[in-house]
N, C-alpha and C positions, 0 to 999 in steps of 0.2 A: 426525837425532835424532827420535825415534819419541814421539806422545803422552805417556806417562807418563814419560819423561826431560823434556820442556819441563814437566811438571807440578811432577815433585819439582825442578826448576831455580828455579823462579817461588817455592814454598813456601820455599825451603832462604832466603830473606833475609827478617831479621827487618822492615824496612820492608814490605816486600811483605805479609808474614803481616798487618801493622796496618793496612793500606790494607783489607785484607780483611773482618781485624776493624770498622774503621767501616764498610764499606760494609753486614756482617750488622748492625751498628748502626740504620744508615739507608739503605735501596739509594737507587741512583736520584740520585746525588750526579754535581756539575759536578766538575771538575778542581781550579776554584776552593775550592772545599768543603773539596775532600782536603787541596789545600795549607794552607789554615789552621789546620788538625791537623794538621801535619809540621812539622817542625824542618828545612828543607829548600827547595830554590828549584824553583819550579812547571817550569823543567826537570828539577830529577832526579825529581819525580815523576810527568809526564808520562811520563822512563823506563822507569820501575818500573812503572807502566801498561799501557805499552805490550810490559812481558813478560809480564804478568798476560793481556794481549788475546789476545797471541799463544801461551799457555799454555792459552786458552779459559777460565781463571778469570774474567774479567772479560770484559763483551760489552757494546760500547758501543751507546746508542740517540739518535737526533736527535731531540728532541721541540723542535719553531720552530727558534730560532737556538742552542739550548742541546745541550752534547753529553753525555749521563746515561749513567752507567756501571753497571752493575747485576754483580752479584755470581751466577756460575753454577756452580752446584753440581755439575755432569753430570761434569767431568775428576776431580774428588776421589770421588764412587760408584763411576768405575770404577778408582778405585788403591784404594779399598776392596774392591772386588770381585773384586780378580787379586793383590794383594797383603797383604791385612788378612784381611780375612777367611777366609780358608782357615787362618788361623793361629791363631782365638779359638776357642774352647770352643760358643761359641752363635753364629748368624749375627745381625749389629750390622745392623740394620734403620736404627733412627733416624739422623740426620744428626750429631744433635747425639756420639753416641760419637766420631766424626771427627775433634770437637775436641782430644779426648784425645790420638789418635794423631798428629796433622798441625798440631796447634797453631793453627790455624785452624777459621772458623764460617761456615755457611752454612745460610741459611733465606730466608725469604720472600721478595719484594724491594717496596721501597715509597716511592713518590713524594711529593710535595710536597700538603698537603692531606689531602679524604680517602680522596684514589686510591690502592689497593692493585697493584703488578701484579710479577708474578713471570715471570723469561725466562729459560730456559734451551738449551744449545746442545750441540749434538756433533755431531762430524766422522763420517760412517760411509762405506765403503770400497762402495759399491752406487750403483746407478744412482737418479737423482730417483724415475723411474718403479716399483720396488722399493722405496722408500722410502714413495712414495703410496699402494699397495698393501698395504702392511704396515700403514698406518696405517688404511686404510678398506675393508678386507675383512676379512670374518668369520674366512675360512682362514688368515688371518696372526693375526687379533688372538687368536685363543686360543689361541697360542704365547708369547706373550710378557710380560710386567705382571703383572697382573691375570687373565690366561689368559680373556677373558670376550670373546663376541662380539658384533660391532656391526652397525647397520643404518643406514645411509645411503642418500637418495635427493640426490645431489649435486647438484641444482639451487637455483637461489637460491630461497628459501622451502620448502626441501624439508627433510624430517622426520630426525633423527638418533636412535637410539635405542640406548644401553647395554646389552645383555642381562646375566642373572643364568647365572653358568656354577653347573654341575654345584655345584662344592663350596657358593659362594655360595646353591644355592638350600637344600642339605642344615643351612643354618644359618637359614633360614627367610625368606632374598631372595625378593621378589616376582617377576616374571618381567623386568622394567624396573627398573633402579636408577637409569638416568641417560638425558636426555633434552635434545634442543638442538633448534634448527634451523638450517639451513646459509644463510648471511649471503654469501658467496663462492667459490666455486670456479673454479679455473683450475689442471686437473690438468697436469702434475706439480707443478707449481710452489707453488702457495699456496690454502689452504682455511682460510676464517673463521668459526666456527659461535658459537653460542649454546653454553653447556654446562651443567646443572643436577645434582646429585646428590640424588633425591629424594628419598632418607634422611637428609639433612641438614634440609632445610626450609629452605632459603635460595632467594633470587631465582637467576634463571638468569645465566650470567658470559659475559665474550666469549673466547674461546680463540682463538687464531691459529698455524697452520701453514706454516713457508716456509721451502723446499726449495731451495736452491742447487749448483750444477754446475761444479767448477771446470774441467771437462776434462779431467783426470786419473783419473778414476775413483774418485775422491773428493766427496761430496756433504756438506754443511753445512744441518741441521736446527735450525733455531731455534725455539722454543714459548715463546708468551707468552701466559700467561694472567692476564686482566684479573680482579681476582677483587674491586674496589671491593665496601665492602657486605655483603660475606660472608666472615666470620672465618675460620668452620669450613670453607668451599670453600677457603679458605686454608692454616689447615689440613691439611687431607686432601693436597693438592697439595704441599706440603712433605714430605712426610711425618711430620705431628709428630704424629699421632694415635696412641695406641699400638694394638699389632694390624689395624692398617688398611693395613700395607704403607709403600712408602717413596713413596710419590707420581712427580709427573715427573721424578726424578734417577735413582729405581729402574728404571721402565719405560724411559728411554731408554736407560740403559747395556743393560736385556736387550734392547731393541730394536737397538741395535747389536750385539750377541755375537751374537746371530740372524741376522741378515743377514751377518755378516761368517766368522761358524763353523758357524750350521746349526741348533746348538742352544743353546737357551734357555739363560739361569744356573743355572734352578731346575728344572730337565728332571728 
C-alpha cells in the first residue's frame, strides 16, 4: 500500500476526519484530550491514531512524560498535488481549500500556553545525505519552494542567510529576505537554526531539521518550527498568507517530487 492509499484510508473514517478536526482545533493534544471529545474508549482511539500515525497525518512528539500529537499537513498537499489539483480551474495554494475536497483541516500546530509550534513530516525515497543537500545548498534550493537560494555557513554560531531570487527581487525584495543562525549541525542527520523573515518584522524563530534513514532507501524529514511569538512567521509557514505561497506543506511535497522525479511541481 503506497502513500496516498494509507492517506485516503485514514481520511475515508468519519472518526479519524474529527480527530483531525480537533487537533486543527488545538495541535499539540495528549491521547487523554482526544478521548474526551470521543464517544469512544481510549483504545479505539488510540486506534484510530495509530492509523492516522502511520498515514503520516498525525506525528507524535515527547515533550517530558507526556506524548503530544500534532496534526501534519505534508501527506494531504501531496493528494492535493497529484490528485486535486490537476483537475480545478486555478491551482488551490491555500490549505484551507483541502477542507472542501477531503473534509478535513490542517494549519498550524500549537501547544499548551503561549507556545506556538508547527511539525511537519514526509517520507522521501533519497539518501539523508541528498536530503541535506537539497536543503542547504544553493543548487538545490532554487529548484524547488520558493525557487530562492541560500547561504549557510554550517558551524555552530554560523550565519544563514535566505537570498531574494530573480522573480522575488523583480517585485522589489531586497537582496536578503530571511536570515538565521545555525544553533546545530550534525550533517546528515539534524540542523537547528535560528530563522527570521525580515519582511515580516518579527523576532527570529527556532526551525529544526531531522533526517532519518530507515535502510531501505527511504528517509523520514521531519520540520519543526517553533514559531512562539510570531503570528505572521506563523502564518507565512502555514501557508495562510494569501499570494505568499503554501509555506512548509508546499515546499516539502516539491522537495520530495524533486528528489524522487527530477523535477520540480512548478518546473
Amino acid at each position: 500500500m503506497d502513500d496516498d492509499d494509507l492517506a485516503f484510508k485514514a481520511l475515508a473514517d468519519p472518526t479519524r476526519r474529527f480527530l483531525l478536526d480537533l487537533l486543527f482545533a488545538r495541535d499539540g493534544r495528549t491521547l487523554g484530550e482526544l478521548e474526551s471529545e470521543v464517544e469512544m474508549t481510549r483504545f479505539g482511539v488510540a486506534k484510530h491514531l495509530r492509523v492516522l500515525e502511520d498515514a503520516g497525518l498525525v506525528v507524535p512528539r515527547r515533550s517530558g512524560r507526556e506524548k503530544l500529537h500534532f496534526l501534519n499537513p505534508v501527506p494531504i498537499r501531496l493528494i492535493h498535488d497529484r490528485w486535486i489539483g490537476k483537475y480545478t480551474e486555478q491551482p488551490v495554494a491555500a490549505l484551507a481549500d483541502l477542507k472542501r475536497e477531503l473534509e478535513t483541516d490542517m494549519t498550524t500546530t500549537e501547544t499548551g500556553g503561549d507556545r506556538t509550534v508547527q511539525v511537519y513530516r514526509v517520507y522521501i525515497k533519497a539518501t539523508p545525505q541528498a536530503i541535506w543537500d537539497a536543503i542547504t545548498k544553493p543548487e538545490w534550493t532554487v529548484k524547488f519552494g520558493y525557487q530562492a537560494p541560500v547561504e549557510y555557513d554550517l558551524r555552530p554560531g554560523g550565519a544563514f542567510r535566505g537570498l531574494a531570487s530573480d522573480v522575488m527581487k523583480q517585485h522589489g525584495a531586497p537582496d536578503v529576505v530571511i536570515d538565521g543562525e545555525v544553533i546545530e549541525s550534525d550533517p546528515p542527520r539534524r540542523l537547528v537554526q535560528t530563522w527570521r523573515a525580515l519582511f515580516l518584522g518579527e523576532a527570529h524563530t527556532r526551525l529544526t531539521y531531522e533526517i532519518e534513514d530507515d535502510e531501505t532507501g527511504i528517509s523520514r524529514l521531519t520540520v519543526t518550527h517553533d514559531v512562539t511569538g510570531a503570528p505572521q512567521t506563523a502564518a507565512q509557514a502555514a501557508g495562510e498568507i494569501p499570494e505568499a505561497g503554501g509555506g512548509w506543506s508546499q515546499t516539502l511535497s516539491d522537495l520530495k517530487t524533486l528528489l524522487e522525479t527530477g523535477e520540480s511541481l512548478f518546473a
